[in-house]
Backbone as ProteinMPNN parsed JSONL, in Angstrom:
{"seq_chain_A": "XXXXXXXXXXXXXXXXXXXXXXXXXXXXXXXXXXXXXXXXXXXXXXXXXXXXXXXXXXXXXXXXXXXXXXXXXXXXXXXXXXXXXXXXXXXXXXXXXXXXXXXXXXXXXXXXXXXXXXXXXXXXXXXXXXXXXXXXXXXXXXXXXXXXXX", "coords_chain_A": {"N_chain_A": [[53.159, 32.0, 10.566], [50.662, 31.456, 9.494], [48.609, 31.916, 11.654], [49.308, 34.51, 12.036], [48.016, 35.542, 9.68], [45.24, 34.397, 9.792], [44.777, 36.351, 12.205], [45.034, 38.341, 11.164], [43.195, 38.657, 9.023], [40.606, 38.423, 11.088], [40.95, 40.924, 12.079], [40.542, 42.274, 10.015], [37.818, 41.521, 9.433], [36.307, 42.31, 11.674], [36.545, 44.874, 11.39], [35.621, 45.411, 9.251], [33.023, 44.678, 9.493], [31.87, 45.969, 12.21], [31.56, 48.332, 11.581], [30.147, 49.274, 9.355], [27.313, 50.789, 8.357], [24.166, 48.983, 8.172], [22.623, 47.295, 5.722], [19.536, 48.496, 3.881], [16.554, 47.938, 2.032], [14.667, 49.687, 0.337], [11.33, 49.892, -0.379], [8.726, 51.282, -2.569], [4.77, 51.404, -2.653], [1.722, 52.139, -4.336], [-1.404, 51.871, -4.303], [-4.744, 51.704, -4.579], [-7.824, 51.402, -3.299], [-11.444, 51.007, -2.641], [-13.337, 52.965, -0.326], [-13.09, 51.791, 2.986], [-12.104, 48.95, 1.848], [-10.642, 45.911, 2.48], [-6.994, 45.787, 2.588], [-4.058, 43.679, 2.271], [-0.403, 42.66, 2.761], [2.064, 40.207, 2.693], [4.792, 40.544, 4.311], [8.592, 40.948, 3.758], [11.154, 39.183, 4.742], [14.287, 39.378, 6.374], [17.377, 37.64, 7.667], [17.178, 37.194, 9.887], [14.354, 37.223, 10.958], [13.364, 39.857, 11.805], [11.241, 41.713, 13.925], [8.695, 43.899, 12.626], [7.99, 47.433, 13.0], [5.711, 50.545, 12.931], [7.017, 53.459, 10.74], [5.73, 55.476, 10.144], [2.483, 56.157, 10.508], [-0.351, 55.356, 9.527], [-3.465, 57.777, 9.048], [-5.955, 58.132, 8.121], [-7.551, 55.175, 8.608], [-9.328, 52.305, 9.906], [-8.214, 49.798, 10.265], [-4.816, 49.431, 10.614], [-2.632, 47.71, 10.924], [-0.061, 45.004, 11.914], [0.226, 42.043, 11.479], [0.554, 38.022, 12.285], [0.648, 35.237, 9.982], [-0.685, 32.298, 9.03], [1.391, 31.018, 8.425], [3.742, 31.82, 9.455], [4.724, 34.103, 8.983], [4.98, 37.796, 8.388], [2.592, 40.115, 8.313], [0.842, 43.016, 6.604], [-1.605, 44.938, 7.481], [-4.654, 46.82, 6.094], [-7.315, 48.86, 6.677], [-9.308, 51.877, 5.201], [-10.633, 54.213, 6.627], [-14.771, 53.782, 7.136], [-16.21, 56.212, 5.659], [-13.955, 57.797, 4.414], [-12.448, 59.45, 1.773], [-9.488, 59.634, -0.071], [-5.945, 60.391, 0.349], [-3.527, 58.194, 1.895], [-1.05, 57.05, 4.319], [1.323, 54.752, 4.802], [4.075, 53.65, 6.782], [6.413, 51.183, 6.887], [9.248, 49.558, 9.051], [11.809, 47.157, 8.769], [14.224, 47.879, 10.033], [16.542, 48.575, 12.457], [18.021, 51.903, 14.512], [20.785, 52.81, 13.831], [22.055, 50.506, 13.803], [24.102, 47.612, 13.158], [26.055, 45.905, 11.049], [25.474, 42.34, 11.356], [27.114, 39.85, 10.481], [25.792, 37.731, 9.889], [25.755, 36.016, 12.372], [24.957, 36.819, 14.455], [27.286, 38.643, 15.726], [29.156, 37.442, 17.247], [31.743, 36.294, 16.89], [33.822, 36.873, 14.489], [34.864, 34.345, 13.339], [31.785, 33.192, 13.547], [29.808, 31.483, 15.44], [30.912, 30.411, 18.769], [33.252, 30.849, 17.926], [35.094, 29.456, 16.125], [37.215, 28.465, 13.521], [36.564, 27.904, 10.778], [33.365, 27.777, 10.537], [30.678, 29.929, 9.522], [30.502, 33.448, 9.981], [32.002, 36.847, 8.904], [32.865, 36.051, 6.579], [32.031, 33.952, 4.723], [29.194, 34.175, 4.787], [27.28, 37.811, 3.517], [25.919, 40.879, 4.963], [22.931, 41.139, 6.598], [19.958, 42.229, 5.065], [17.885, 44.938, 5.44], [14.548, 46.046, 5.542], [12.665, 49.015, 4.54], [9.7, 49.829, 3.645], [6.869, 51.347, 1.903], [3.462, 52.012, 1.972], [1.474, 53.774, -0.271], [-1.642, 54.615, -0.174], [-4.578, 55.617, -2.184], [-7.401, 56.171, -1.764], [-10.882, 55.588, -2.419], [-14.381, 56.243, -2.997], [-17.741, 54.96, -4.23], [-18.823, 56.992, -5.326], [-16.906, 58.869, -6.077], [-14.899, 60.156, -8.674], [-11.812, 59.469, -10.87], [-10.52, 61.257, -11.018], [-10.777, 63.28, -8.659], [-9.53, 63.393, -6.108], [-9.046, 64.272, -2.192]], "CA_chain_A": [[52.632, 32.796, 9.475], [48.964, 31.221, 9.329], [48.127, 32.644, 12.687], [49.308, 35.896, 11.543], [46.836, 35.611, 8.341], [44.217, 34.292, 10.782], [44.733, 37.007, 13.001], [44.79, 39.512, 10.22], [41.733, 38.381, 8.716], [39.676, 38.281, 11.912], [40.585, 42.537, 12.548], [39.433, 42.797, 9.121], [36.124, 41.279, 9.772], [35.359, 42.689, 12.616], [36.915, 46.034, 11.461], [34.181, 45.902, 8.302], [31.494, 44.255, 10.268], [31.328, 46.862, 13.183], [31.014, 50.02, 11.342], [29.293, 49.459, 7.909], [26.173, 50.779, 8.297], [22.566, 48.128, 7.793], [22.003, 48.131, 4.516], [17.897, 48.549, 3.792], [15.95, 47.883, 1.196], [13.534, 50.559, -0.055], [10.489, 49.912, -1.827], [7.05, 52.048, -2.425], [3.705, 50.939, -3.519], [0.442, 52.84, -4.318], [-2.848, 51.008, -4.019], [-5.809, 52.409, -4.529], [-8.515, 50.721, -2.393], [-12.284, 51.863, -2.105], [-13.681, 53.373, 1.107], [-13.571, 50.476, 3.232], [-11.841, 48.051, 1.348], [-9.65, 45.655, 3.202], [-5.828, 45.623, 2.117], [-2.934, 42.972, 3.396], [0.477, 42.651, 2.616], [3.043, 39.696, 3.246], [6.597, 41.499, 4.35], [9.59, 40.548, 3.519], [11.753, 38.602, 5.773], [15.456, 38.989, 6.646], [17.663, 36.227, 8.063], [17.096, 36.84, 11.383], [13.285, 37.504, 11.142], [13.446, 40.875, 13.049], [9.96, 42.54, 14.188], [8.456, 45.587, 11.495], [7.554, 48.532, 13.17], [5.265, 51.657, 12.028], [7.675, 54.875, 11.099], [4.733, 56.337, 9.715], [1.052, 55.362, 10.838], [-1.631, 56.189, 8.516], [-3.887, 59.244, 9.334], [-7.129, 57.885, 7.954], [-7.85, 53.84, 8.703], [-9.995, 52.009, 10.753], [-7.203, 49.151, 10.926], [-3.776, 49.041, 10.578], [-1.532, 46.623, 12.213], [1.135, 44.149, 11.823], [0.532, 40.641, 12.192], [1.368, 37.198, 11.656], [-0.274, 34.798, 9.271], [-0.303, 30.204, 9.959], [2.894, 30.779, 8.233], [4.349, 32.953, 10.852], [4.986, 35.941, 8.419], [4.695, 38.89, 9.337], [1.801, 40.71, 7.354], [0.287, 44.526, 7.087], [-3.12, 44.902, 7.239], [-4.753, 47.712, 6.314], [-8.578, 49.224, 5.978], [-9.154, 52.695, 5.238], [-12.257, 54.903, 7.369], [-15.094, 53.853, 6.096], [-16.565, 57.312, 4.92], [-13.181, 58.476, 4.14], [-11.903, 58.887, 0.49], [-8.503, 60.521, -0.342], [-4.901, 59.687, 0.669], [-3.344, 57.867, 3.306], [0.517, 57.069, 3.532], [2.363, 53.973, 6.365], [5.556, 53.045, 6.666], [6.525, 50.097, 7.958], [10.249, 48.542, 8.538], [12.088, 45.986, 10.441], [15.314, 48.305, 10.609], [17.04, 49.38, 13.828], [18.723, 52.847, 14.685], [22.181, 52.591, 14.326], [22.408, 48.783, 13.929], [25.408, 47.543, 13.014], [25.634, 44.583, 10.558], [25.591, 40.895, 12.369], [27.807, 39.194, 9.516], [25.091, 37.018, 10.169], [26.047, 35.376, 13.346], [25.288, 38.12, 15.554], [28.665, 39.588, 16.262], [29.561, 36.921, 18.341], [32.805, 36.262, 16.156], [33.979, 36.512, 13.399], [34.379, 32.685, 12.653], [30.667, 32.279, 13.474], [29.511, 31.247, 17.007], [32.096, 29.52, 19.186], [35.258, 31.482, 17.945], [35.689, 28.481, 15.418], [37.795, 28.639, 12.048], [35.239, 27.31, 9.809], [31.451, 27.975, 10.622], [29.942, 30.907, 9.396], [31.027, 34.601, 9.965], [32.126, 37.122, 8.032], [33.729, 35.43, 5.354], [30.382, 33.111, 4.289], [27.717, 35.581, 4.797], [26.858, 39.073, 3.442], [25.643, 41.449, 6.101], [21.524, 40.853, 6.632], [19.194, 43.339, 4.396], [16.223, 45.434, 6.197], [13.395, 46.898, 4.841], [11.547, 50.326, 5.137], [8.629, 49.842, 2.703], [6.101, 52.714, 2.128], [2.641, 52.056, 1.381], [0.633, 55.137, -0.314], [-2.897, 54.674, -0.226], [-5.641, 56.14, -3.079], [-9.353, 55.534, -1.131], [-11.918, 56.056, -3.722], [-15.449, 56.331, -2.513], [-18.233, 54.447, -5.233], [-19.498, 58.094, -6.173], [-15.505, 59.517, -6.824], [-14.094, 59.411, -9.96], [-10.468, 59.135, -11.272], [-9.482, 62.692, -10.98], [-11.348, 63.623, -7.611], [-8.839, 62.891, -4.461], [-8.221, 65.235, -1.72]], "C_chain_A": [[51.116, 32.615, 9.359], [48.221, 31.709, 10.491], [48.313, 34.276, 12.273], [47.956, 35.908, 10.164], [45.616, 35.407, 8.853], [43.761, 35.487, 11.654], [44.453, 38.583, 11.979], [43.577, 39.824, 9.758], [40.42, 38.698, 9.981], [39.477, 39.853, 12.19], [40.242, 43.067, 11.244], [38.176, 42.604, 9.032], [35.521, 42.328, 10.554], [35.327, 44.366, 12.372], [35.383, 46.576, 10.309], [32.382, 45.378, 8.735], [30.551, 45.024, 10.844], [31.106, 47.834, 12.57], [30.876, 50.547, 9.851], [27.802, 49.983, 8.569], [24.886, 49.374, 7.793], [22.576, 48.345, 6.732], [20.16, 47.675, 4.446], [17.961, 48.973, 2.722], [15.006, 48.692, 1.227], [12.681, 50.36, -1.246], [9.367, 50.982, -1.375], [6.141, 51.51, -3.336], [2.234, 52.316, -3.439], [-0.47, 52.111, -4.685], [-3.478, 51.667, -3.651], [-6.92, 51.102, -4.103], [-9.963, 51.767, -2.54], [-12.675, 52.124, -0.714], [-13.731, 52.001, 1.756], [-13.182, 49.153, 3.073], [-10.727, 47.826, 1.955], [-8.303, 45.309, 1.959], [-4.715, 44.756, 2.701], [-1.806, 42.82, 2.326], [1.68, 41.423, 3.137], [4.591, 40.45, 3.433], [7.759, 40.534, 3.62], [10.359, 40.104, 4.684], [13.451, 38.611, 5.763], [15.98, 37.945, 7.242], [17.198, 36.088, 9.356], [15.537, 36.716, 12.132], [13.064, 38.803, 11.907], [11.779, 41.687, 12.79], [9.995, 43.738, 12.905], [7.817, 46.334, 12.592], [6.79, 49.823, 12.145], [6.629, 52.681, 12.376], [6.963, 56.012, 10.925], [3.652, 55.578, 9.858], [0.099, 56.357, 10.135], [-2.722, 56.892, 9.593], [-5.546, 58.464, 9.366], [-7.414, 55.994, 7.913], [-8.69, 53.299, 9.998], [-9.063, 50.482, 11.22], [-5.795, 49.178, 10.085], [-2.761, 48.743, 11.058], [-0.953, 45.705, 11.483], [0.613, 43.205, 12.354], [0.984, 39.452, 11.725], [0.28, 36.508, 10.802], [-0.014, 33.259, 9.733], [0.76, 30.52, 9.182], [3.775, 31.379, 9.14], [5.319, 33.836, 10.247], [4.536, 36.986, 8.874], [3.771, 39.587, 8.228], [1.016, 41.691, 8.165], [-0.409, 44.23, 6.74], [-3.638, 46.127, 7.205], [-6.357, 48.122, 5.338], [-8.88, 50.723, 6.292], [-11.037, 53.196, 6.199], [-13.33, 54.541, 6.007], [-16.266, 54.927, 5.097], [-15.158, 58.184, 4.423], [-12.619, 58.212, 2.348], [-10.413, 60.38, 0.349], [-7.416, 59.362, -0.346], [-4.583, 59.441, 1.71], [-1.652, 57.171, 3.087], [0.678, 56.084, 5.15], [3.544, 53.496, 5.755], [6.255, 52.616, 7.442], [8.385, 49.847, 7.622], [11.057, 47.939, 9.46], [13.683, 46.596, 10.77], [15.727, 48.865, 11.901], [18.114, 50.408, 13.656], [19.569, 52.5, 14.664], [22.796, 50.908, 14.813], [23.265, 48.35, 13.135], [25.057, 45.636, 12.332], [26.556, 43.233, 11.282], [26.681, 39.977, 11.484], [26.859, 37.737, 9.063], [25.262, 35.371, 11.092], [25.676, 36.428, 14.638], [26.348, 39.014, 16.26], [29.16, 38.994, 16.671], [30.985, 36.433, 18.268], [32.857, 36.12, 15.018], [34.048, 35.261, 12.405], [33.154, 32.14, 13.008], [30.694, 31.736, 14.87], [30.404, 30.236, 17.391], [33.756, 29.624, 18.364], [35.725, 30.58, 16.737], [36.404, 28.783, 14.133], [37.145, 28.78, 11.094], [34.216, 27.261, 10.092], [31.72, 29.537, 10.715], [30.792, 31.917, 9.294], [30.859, 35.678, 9.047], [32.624, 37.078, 6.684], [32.943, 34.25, 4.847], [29.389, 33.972, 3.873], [28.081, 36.726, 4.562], [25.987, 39.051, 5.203], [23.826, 41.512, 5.826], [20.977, 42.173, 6.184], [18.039, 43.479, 5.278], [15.596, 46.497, 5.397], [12.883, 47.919, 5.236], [10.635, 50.025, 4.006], [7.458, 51.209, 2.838], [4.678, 52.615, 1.33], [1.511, 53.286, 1.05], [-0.409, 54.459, -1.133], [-3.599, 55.575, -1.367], [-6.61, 55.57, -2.686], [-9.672, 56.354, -1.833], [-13.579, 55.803, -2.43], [-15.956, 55.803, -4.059], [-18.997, 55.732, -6.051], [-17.904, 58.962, -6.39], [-14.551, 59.115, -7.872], [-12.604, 59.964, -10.088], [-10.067, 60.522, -10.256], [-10.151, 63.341, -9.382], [-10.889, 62.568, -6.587], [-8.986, 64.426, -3.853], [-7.175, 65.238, -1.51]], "O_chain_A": [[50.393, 33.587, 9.14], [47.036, 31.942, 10.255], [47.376, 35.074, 12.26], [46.987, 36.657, 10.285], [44.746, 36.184, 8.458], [42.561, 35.674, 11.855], [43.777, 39.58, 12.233], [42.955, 40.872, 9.935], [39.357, 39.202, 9.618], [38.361, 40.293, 12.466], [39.705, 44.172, 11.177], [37.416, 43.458, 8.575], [34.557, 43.039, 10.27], [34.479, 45.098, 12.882], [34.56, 47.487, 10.401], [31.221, 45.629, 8.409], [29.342, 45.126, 10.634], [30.187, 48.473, 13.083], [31.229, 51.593, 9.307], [27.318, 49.225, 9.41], [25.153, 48.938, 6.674], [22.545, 49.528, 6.393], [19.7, 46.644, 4.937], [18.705, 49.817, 2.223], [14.279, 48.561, 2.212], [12.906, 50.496, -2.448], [9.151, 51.412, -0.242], [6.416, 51.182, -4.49], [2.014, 53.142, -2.554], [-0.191, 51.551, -5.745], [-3.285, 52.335, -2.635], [-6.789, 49.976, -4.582], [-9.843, 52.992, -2.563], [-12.221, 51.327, 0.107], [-14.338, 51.094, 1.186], [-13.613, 48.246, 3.785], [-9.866, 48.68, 2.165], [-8.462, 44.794, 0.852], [-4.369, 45.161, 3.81], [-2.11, 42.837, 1.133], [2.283, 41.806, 4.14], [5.301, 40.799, 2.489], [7.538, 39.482, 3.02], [10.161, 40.754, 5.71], [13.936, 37.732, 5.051], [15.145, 37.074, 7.484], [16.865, 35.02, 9.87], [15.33, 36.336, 13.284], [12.361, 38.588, 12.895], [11.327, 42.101, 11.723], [10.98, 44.279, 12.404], [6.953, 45.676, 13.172], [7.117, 50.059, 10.982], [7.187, 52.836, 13.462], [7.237, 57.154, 11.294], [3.663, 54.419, 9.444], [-0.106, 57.571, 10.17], [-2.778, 56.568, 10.78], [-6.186, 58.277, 10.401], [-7.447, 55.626, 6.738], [-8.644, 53.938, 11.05], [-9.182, 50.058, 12.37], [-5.821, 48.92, 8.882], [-1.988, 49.519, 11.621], [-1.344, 45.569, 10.324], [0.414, 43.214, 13.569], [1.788, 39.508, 10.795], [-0.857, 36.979, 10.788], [0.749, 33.002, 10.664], [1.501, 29.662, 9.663], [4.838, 30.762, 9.219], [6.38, 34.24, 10.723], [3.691, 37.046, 9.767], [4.296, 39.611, 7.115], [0.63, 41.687, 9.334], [-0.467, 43.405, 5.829], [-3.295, 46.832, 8.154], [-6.628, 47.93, 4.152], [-8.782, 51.047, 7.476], [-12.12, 52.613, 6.26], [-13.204, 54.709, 4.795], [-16.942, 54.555, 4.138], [-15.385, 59.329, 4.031], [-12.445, 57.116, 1.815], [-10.456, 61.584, 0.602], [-7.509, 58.184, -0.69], [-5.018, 60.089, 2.662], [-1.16, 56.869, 2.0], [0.319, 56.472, 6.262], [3.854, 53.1, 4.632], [6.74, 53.154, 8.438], [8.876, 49.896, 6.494], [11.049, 48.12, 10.678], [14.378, 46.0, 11.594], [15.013, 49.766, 12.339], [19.053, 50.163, 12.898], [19.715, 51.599, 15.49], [23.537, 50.424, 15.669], [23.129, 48.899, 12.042], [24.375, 44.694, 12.734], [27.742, 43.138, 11.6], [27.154, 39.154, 12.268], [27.143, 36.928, 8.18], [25.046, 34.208, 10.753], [26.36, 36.572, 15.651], [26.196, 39.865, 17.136], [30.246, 39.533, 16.88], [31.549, 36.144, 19.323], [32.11, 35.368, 14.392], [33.593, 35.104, 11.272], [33.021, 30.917, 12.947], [31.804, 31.576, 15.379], [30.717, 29.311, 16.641], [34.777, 28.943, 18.267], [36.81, 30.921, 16.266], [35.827, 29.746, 13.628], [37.126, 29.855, 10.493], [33.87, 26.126, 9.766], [32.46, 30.199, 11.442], [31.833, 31.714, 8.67], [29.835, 35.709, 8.364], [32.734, 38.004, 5.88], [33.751, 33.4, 4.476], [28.951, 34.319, 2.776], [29.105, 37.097, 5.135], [25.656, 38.214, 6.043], [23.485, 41.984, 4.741], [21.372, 43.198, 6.741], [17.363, 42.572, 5.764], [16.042, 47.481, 4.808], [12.537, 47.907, 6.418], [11.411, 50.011, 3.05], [7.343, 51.894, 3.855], [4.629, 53.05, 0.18], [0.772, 53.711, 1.939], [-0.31, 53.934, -2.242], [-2.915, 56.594, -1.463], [-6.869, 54.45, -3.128], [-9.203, 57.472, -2.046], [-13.598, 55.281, -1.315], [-15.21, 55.954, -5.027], [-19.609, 55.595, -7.11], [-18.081, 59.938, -7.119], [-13.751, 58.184, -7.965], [-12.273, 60.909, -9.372], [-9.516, 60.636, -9.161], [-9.429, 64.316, -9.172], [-11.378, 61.488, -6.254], [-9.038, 65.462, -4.517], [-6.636, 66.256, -1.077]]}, "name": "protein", "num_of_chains": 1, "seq": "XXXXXXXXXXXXXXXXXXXXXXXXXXXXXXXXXXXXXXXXXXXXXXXXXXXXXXXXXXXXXXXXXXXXXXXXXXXXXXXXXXXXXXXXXXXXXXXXXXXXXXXXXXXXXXXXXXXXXXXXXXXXXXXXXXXXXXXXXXXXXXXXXXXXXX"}
C-alpha cells in the first residue's frame, strides 16, 4: 500500500510540475532622470539565479546593460542620450520561453536529486518565480519643464 501512495504521489508531482506554466512576476517603474543622468537597478533574484535578458531595449540611451555588482547581483544600468529628453521604455527578465517549473530541483525527480524519499522536490518547494520588470523612463533636459515631454 505505501508504494502505491509513493507511486501515486510521484505521477502527481511530476504530472503538476511538467505542465504548469513559470509563474512571473510583473512589476513597472517610471523614473524620471535628467538628460544624462545615470540610473541602476539591483534585480531580483530567483532560486536558481537565472541570467536577465533585454525583451525590450531602450531607443534613446547611451548605456544600457546588465551587470553584476561585488555582490554578484545582477544589476540594470541605465543612462539616457545625453541631448535627448523625452521617453524611453526596457524590459528586462530572467524568464524562459516555455519553461516548465523545476519544483526546484531541476526536474531531476520528484523526491529531489537522487530519486530519494525525503530531500527536496515537489512536495517542499513551490515552483521558482521569474521576473519581467519594465522600466519607463521620463528624461528631462535642465531647460524642460513638467508638462513638456515628447
Amino acid at each position: 500500500m505505501l508504494v502505491l501512495s509513493v507511486a501515486g504521489l510521484s505521477v502527481l508531482c511530476l504530472t503538476s510540475c511538467g505542465r504548469e506554466k513559470q509563474p512571473t512576476v510583473e512589476k513597472s517603474y517610471t523614473i524620471e532622470l535628467m538628460s544624462g543622468q545615470e540610473y541602476s537597478f539591483v534585480l531580483p533574484e530567483d532560486k536558481r539565479k537565472d541570467p536577465y535578458q533585454f525583451t525590450i531595449q531602450g531607443s534613446h540611451y547611451s548605456t544600457s546593460v546588465i551587470t553584476k555588482n561585488a555582490s554578484s547581483q545582477q544589476v540594470f544600468q541605465y543612462i539616457p542620450e545625453a541631448s535627448y529628453y523625452g521617453m524611453d521604455e526596457v524590459v528586462v527578465t530572467n524568464a524562459k520561453e516555455d519553461e516548465k517549473p523545476s519544483c526546484g530541483n531541476n526536474g531531476d525527480s520528484p523526491f529531489g536529486p537522487g530519486g530519494g524519499g525525503n530531500g527536496g522536490g515537489c512536495f517542499n518547494n513551490t515552483p521558482d518565480d521569474h521576473y519581467k520588470i519594465s522600466f519607463n523612463f521620463v528624461i528631462r533636459t535642465a531647460s524642460t519643464s513638467n508638462t513638456e515631454v515628447k
